[in-house]
N, C-alpha and C positions, 0 to 999 in steps of 0.2 A: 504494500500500500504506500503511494506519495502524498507524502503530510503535503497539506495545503496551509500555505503562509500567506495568512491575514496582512494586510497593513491600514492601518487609518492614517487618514487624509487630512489634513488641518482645517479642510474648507467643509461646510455641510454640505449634504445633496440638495440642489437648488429645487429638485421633486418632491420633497418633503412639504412643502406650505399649500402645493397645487393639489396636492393628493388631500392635504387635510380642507384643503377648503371644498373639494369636491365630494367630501363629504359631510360636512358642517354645514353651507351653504343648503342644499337643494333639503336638509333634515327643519332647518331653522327657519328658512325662508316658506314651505310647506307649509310647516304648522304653524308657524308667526301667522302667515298670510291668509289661510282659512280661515284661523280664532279671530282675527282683527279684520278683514274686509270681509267675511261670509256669512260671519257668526256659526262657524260651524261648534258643536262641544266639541269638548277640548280632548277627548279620548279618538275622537272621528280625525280632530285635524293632526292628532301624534301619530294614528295608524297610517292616513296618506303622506305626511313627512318620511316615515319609515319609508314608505313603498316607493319614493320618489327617491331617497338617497336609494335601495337596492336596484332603482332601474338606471341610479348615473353610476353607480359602480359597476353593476354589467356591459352598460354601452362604452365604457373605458376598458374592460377587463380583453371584449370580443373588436376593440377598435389597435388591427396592426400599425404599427411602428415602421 
């Protein structure tokens, strides 16, 4: 077996803020956006926030590079 050597990098992954905002963004903006402009309850607008971040992490997962 070839050991594999790790190195860290001084600089962050500049992918790390785009990945958490895709999915903070489409979780918050959801159900922000329901409960405040739709008046939906507030358990209706956390399960379409859910469902809206599981369908922009699919569209990113199935979108090649």
């Amino acid at each position: 077996m070839i050991p594999i050597r790790c190195s860290r990098s001084a600089a962050p992954d500049p992918l790390i803020p785009g990945a958490i905002a895709g999915e903070v963004l489409p979780f918050a903006l959801g159900s922000a956006g329901l409960d405040v402009l739709f008046a939906v309850p507030l358990l209706a607008s956390i399960f379409s926030g859910a469902a809206m971040t599981a369908t922009s992490i699919g569209i990113t997962a199935n979108v090649p590079w």
